[in-house]
LUMTILO-628381 format. One line per field, with one value per residue (C-alpha): x, y, z. Coordinates in Angstrom, 1 decimal. Example, Ala and Ser with C-alpha at 12.3 -4.5 7.8 and 13.67 -1.06 7.14 Angstrom:
! residues 2
X <- c(12.3 / 13.7)
Y <- c(-4.5 / -1.1)
Z <- c(7.8 / 7.1)
//
This chain:
! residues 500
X <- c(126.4 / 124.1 / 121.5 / 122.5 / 120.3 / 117.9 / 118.7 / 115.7 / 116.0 / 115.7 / 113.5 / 115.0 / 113.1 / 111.8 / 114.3 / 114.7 / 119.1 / 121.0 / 122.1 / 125.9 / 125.5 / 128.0 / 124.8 / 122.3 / 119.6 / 118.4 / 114.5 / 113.6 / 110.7 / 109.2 / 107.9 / 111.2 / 113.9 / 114.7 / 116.6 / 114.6 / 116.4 / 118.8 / 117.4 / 119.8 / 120.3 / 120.2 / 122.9 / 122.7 / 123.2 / 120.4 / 118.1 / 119.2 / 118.9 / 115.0 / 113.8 / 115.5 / 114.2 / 110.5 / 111.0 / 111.9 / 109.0 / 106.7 / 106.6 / 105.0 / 103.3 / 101.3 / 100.0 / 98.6 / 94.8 / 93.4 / 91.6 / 94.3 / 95.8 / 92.2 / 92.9 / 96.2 / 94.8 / 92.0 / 94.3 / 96.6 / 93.5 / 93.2 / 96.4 / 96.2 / 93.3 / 95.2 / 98.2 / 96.2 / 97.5 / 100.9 / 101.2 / 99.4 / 102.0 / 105.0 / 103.4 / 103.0 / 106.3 / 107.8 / 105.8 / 103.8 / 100.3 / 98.2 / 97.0 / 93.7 / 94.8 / 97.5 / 94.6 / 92.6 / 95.7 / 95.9 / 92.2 / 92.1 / 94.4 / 92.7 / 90.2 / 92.0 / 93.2 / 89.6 / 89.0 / 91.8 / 90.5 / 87.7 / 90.3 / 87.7 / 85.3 / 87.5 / 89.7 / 86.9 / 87.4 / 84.3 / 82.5 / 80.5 / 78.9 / 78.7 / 79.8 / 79.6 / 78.3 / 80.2 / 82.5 / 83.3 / 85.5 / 86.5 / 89.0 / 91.3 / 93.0 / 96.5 / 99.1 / 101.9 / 104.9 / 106.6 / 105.8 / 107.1 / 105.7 / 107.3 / 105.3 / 105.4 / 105.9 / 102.6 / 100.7 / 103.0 / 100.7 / 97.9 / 99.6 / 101.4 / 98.8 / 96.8 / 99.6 / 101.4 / 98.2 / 96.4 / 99.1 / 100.0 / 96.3 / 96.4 / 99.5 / 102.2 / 105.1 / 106.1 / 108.9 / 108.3 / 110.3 / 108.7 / 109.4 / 113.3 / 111.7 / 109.0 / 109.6 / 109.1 / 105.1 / 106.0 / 108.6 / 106.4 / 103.6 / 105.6 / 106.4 / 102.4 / 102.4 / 104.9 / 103.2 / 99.9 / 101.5 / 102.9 / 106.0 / 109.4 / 110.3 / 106.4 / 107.0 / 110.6 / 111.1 / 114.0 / 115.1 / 116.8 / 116.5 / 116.9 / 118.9 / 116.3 / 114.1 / 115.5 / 116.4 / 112.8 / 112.1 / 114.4 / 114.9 / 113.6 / 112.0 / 109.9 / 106.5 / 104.2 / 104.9 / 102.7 / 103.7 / 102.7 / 104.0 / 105.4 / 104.2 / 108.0 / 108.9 / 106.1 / 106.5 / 110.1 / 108.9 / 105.9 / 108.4 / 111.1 / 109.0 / 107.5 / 110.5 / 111.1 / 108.1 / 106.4 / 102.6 / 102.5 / 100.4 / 101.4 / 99.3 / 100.4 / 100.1 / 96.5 / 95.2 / 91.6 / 89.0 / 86.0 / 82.8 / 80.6 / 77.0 / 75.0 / 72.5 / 74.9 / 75.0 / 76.8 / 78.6 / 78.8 / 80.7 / 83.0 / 83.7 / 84.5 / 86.2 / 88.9 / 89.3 / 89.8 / 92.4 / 94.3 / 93.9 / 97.4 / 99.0 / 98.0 / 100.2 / 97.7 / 97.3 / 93.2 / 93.6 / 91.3 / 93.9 / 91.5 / 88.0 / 85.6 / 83.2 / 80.1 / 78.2 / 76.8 / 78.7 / 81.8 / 80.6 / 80.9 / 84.9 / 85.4 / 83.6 / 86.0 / 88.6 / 87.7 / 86.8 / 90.7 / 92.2 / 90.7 / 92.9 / 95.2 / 98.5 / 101.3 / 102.9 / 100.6 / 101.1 / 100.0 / 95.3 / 93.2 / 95.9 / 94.5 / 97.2 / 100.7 / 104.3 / 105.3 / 107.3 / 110.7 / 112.9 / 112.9 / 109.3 / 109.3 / 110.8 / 109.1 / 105.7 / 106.8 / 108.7 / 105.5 / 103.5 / 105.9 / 105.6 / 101.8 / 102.4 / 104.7 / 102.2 / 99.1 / 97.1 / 95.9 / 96.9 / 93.9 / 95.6 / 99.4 / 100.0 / 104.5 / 106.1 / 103.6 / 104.6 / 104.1 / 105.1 / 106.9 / 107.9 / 110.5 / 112.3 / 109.0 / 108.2 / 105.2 / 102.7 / 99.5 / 96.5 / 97.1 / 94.5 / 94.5 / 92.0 / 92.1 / 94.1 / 94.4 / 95.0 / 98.4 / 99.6 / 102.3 / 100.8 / 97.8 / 100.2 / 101.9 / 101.1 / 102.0 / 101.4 / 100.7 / 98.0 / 97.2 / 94.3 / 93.8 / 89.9 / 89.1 / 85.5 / 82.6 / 79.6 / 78.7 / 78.4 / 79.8 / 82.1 / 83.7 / 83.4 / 85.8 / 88.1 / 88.3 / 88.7 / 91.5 / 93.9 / 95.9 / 95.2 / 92.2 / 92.5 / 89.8 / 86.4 / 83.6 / 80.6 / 78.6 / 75.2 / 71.1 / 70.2 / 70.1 / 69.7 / 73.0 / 75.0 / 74.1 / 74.9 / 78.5 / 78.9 / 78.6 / 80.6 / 83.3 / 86.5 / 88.0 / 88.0 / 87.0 / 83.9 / 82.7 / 78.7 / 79.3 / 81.7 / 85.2 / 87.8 / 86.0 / 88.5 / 86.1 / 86.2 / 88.1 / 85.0 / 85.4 / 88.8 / 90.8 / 90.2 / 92.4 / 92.5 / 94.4 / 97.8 / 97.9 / 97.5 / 99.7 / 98.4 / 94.7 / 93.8 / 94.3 / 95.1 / 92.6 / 89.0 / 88.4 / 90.6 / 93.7 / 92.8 / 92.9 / 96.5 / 97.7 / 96.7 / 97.1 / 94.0 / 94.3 / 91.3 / 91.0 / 88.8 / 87.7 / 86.0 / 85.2 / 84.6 / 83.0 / 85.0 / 82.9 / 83.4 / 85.8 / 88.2 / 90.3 / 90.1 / 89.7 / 91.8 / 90.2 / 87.0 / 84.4 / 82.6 / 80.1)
Y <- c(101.3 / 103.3 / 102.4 / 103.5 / 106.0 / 105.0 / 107.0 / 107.7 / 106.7 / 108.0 / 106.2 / 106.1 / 103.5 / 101.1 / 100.9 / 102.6 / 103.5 / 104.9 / 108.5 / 109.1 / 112.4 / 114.4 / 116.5 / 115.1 / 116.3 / 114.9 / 114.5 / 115.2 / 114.3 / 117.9 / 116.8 / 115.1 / 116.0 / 112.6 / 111.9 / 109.8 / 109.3 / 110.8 / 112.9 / 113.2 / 116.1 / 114.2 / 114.7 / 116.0 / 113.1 / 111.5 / 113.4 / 113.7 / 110.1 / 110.1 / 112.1 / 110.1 / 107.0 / 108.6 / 110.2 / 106.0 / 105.1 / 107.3 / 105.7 / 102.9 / 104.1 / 106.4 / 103.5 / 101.6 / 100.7 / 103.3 / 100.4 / 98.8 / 102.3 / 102.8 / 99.4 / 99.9 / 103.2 / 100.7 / 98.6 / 101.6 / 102.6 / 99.5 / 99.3 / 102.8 / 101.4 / 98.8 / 100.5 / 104.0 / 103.5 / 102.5 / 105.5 / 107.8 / 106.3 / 107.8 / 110.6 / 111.8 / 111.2 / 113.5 / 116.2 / 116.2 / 116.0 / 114.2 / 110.4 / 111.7 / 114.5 / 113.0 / 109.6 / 112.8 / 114.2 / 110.2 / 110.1 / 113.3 / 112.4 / 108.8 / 110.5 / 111.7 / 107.9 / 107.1 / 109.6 / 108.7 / 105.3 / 106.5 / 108.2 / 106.0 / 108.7 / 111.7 / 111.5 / 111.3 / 113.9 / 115.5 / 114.8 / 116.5 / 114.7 / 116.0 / 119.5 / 119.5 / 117.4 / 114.0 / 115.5 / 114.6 / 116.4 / 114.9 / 116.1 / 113.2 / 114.4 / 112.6 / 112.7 / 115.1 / 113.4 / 113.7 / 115.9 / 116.8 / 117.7 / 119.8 / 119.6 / 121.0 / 119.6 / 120.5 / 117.7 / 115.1 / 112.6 / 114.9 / 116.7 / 113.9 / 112.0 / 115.2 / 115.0 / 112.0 / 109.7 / 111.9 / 112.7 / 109.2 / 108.1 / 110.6 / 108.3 / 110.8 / 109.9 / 111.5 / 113.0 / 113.9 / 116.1 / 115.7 / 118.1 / 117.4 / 117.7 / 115.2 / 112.8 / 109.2 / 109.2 / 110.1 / 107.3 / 104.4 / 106.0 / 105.2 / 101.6 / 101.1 / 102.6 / 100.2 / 97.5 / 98.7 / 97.9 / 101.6 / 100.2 / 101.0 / 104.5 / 105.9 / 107.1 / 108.5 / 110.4 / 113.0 / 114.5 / 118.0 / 122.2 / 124.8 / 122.6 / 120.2 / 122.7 / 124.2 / 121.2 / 120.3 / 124.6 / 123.5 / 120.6 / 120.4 / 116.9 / 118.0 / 119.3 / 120.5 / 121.2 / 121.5 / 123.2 / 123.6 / 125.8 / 128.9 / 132.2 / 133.0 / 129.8 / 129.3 / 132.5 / 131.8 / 128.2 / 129.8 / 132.3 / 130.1 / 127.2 / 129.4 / 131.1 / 127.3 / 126.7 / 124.2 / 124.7 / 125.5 / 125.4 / 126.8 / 126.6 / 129.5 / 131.2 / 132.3 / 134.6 / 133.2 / 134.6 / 133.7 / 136.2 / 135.4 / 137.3 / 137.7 / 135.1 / 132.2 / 129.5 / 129.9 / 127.1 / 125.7 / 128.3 / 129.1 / 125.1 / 125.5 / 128.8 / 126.8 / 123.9 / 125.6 / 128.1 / 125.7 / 122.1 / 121.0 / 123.5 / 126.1 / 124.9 / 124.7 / 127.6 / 126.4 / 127.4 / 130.1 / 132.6 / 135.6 / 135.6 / 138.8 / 139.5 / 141.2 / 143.3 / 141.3 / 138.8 / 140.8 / 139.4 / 136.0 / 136.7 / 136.0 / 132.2 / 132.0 / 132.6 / 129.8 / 127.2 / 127.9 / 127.6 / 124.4 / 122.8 / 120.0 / 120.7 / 118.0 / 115.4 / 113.5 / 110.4 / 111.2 / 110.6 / 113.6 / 115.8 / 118.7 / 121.1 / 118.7 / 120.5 / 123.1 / 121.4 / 122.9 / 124.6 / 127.5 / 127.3 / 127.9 / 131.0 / 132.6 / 131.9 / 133.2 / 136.6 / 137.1 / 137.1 / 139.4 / 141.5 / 141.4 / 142.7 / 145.8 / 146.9 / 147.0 / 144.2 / 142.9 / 139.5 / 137.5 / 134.3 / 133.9 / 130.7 / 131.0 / 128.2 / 125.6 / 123.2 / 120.3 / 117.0 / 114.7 / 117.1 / 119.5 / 120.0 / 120.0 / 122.8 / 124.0 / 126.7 / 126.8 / 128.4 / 132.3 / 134.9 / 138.3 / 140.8 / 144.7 / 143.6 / 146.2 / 145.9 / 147.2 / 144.9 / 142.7 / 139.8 / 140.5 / 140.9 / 137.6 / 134.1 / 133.1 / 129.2 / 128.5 / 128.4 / 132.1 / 133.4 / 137.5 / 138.9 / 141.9 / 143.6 / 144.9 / 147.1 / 144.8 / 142.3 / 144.5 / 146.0 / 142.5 / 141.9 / 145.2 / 143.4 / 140.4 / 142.1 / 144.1 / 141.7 / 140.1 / 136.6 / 134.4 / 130.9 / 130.7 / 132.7 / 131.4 / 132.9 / 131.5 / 132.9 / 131.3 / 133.5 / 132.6 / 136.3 / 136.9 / 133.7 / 134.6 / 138.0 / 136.9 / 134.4 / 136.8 / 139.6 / 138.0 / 137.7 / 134.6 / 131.2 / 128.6 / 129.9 / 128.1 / 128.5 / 127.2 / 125.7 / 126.6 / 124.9 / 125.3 / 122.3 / 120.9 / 117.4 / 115.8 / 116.1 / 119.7 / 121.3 / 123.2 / 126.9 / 129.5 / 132.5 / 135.6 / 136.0 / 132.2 / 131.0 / 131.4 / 129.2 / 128.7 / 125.6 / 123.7 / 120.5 / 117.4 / 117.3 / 117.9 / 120.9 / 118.9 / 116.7 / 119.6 / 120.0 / 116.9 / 116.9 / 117.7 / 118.2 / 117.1 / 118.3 / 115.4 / 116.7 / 113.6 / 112.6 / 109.6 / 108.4 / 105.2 / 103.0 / 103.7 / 107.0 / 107.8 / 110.9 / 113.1 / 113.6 / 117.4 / 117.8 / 121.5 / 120.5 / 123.3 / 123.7 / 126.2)
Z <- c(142.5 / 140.7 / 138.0 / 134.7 / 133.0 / 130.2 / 126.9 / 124.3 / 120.8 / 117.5 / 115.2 / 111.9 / 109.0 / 111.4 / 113.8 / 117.4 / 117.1 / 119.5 / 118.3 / 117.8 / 119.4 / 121.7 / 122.8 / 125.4 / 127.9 / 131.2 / 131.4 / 134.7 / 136.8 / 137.7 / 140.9 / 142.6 / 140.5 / 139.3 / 136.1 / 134.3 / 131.0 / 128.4 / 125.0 / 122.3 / 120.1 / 116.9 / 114.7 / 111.0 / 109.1 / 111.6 / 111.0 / 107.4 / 107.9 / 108.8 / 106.2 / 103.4 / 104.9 / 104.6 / 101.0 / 100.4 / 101.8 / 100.3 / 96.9 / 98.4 / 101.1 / 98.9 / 96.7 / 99.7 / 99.4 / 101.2 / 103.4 / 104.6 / 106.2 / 108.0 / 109.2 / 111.0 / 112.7 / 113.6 / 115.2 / 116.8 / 119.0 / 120.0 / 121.7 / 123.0 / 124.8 / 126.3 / 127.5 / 128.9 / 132.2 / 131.3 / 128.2 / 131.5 / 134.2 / 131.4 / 131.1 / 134.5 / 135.9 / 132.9 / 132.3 / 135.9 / 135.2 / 137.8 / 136.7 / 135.3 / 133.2 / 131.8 / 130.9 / 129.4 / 127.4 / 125.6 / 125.2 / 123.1 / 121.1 / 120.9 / 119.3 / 116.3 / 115.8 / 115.8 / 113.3 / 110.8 / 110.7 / 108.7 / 106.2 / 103.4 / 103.6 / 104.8 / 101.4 / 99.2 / 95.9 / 94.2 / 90.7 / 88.6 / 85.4 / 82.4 / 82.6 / 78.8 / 76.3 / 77.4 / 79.9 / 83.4 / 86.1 / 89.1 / 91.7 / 93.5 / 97.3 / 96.9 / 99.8 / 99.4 / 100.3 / 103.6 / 106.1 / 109.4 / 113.0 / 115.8 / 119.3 / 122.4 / 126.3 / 127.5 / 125.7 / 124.7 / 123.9 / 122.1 / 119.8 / 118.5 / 118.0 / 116.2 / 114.1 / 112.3 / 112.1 / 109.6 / 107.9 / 107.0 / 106.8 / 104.0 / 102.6 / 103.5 / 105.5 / 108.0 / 110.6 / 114.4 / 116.7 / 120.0 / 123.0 / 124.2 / 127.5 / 127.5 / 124.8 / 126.7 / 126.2 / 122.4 / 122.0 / 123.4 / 120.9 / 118.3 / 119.4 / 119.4 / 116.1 / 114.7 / 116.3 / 115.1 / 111.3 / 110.4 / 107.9 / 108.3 / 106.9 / 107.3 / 110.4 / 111.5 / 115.2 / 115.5 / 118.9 / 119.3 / 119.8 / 117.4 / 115.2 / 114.4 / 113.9 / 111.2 / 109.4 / 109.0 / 107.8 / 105.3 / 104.2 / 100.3 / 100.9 / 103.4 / 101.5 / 105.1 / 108.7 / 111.5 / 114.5 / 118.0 / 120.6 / 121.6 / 119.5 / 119.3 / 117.9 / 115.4 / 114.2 / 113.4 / 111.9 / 109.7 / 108.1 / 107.7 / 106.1 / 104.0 / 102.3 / 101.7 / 99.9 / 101.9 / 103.6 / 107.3 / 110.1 / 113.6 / 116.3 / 119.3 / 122.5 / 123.7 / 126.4 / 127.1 / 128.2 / 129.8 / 130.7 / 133.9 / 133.3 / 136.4 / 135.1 / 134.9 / 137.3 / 140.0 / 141.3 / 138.0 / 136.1 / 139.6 / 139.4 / 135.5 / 136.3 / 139.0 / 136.7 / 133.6 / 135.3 / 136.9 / 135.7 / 134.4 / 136.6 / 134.1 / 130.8 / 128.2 / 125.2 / 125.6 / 129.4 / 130.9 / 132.2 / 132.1 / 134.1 / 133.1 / 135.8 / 134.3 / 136.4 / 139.4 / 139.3 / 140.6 / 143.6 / 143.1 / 143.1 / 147.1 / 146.7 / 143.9 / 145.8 / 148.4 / 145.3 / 144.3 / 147.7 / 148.2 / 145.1 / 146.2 / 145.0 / 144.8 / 142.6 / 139.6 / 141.2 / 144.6 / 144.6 / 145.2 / 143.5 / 141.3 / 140.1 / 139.6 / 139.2 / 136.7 / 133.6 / 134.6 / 137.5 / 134.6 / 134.2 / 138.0 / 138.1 / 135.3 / 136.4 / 140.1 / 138.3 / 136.5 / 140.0 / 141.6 / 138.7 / 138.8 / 142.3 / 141.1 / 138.4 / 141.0 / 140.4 / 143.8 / 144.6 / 146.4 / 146.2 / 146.2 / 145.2 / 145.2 / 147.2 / 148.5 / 150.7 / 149.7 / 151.7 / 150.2 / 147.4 / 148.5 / 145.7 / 142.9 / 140.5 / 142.1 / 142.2 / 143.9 / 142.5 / 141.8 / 141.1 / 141.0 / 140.9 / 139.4 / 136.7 / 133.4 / 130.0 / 130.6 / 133.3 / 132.1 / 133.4 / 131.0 / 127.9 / 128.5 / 128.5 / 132.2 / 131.2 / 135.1 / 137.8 / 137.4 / 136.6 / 136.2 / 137.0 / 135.3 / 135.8 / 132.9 / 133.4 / 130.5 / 128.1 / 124.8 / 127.7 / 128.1 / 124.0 / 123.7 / 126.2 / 124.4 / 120.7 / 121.5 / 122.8 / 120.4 / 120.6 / 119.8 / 120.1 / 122.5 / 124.7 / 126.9 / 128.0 / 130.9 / 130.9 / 131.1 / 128.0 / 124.9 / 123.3 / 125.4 / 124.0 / 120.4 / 120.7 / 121.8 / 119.4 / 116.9 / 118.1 / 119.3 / 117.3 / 118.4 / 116.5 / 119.2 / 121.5 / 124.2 / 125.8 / 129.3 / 128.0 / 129.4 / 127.2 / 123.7 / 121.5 / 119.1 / 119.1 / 115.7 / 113.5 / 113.6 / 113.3 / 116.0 / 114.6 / 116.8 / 115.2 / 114.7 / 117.3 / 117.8 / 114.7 / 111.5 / 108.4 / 106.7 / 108.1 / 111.3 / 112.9 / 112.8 / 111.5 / 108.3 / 107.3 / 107.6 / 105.4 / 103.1 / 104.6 / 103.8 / 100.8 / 97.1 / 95.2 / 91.4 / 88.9 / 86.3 / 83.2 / 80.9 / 78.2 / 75.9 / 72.4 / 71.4 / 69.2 / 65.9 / 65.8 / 63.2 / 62.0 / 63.7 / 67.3 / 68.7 / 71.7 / 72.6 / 74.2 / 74.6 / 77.7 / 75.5)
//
């Protein structure tokens, strides 16, 4: 007889229900083809449900000593710690990242735990004394009420966890809609959250499509959405939300770059180069998917070749792996159409990475390392975000050759330069236009003291996720102008105050 599958809650004030819904999906390990559990499309007067119970919630949540929420965030890294492997474990067998970078995906969000629990300092308004004679102003950062989160399957751990625990550190509530296709990592998150001392109703978790999307665009209780994902979808979110009134920020889809002077070293950029191409199989918008090969070092591409071939491929789980399985069978076949198609438009494909085999693994998603050379602006497989172990190399006379390259694509969420010279660096940093730059650096995310700061095509919305700016997000600033008068003072008070 066999064992009945697992279904994943909703979490709606406090408590983990089963959802009433017609309208489920299979999670599916990527590397075997297992069913692992059961999503449910949430139904309307669920997730209608959810953000009621965080509106509720918000009127006392928002008056909670700002201490005792750094102290539960205190807490909730603390038990992160203790379950890595277990939270690592979930997250590998549904979204197929090996062990490590599925430890790495938790850790980085770990670090924007960290950061909330020092919300005492973060929240801090300004104040000026005595702008006129006896008058004060002051500015107070107060939470905006509930806000809402929709992330994406490539890092369900991360961008959760950029997410919800600033937002309620703030003293907002908050609603999450985590991936339908990866949401197990997310759910036993939330748990730890609970656990940590989050109250019932301060933290809600939806499940669904399109549907549940749009609620969260529209619903007038929900004051500010943040968004990760696809450019289509946060395009569609950042308009909609906006009509609505509400503030938005949507991180998007990237095409990175990454120039290789002549001067750089060697084996350490081609070992940056292999891992930052096609670590996590490729699906991540900070991935290098673009190498430009500056004068000499065009001949560096045949070792980089070799470097790529010697990638283990195979399932998370198995030791030694370095690229795991593709999310989806659907994933699968776009990343191998987009190959083919690379193929039609002339680039020349040095390493053809379609159908491994892979023992043990017959039926996985996967895709070997991929890289072609000759590729042009034109190429489709330029254009578009392949999200998979491809990387395209494209060749520059010179450095403000490969700075023209980089400008005129579209996107900008991120650009590395690997070079010894520091004229060279500076000159890059400054002519580049792209928000995140690394300096032999490959994957340039700022750690949460910064902010994440993509720029133009993958990002819609002033400020970004984590670090300081999203405190600004989060948050309503109020301007308090005051002033006194002692006691003895007598006769009629003048409201107007002159700031003569």
């Amino acid at each position: 007889m066999s064992k009945p599958i697992p279904t994943v809650k909703l979490l709606i004030n406090g408590e983990f229900v089963e959802s009433a819904t017609s309208q489920w999906r299979d999670i599916v390990n990527p590397a075997t083809q297992e069913v692992l559990a059961r999503v449910p499309f949430a139904t309307q007067e669920e997730m209608n449900a959810a953000v009621a119970a965080a509106k509720e919630a918000f009127k006392t949540w928002r008056k909670t000593p700002i201490g005792a929420r750094a102290r539960i965030f205190l807490r909730y890294q603390q038990l992160i710690r203790e379950h890595m492997q277990e939270l690592a474990a979930i997250l590998t067998a549904e979204q197929g990242k090996t062990l490590p970078d599925a430890e790495g995906d938790i850790f980085r969000g770990l670090e924007v735990v960290e950061h909330a629990a020092g919300i005492g300092t973060l929240q801090m308004g300004e104040l000026a004394n005595n702008v006129a004679s006896g008058v004060d102003t002051f500015t107070l950062n107060q939470p905006l009420g509930v806000c809402a989160g929709i992330t994406p399957f490539n890092f369900p751990a991360m961008i959760p966890l950029w997410m919800f625990p600033m937002a309620i550190a703030c003293g907002n509530t908050f609603v999450l809609k985590p991936s339908e296709q990866d949401p197990m990592v997310t759910m036993r998150l939330a748990e730890l959250a609970l656990e940590a001392g989050i109250p019932a109703g301060v933290l809600n978790v939806i499940h669904g499509g399109a549907d549940a999307v749009n609620l969260l665009c529209d619903h007038p209780d929900i004051k500010a959405i943040s968004f990760v994902g696809s450019t289509g979808v946060g395009t569609h979110v950042y308009q909609r939300a906006s009509l609505a009134g509400k503030r938005v920020q949507c991180m998007m889809g990237a095409k990175n770059h990454a120039v290789v002077m002549p001067d750089a070293h060697k084996q350490q950029t081609l070992n940056n180069l292999v891992g930052a191409a096609f670590g996590a199989a490729g699906q991540r918008c900070m991935a290098v998917s673009v190498a430009v090969l500056v004068g000499e070092a065009n001949e560096w591409l045949p070792e980089l070749v070799e470097k790529a071939r010697t990638l283990k491929v195979g399932a998370g789980v198995e030791p030694g792996t370095d690229v795991g399985p593709l999310i989806s069978r659907a994933a699968l076949e776009r990343v191998n159409g987009l190959i083919a198609r690379g193929v039609e438009e002339g680039a020349q494909l040095l390493l053809d990475g379609r159908n491994p085999q892979v023992p043990g693994y017959a039926d996985g998603n996967f895709v070997a390392p991929t890289i072609f050379a000759g590729v042009t602006p034109e190429m489709t497989i330029y254009k578009e975000e392949i999200f998979g172990p491809v990387l395209c190399v494209m060749q520059a006379a010179t450095m403000d050759e490969a700075i023209q390259i980089i400008n005129a694509n579209p996107n900008g969420n991120g650009t590395a330069i690997f070079t010894r010279s520091g004229a060279a660096a500076r000159h890059f940093q400054e002519e580049i236009d792209v928000g995140q730059v690394g300096i032999n650096v490959p994957i340039p995310v700022p750690v949460p003291l910064f902010s994440f700061t993509g720029s133009r095509g993958s990002k819609l919305g002033d400020l970004g996720p984590y670090g300081k700016q999203v405190i600004q997000f989060y948050t309503q600033t109020k301007t308090v102008t005051e002033r006194w008068f002692d006691e003895a003072e007598v006769g009629a008070v003048n409201t107007t105050i002159s700031l003569k």
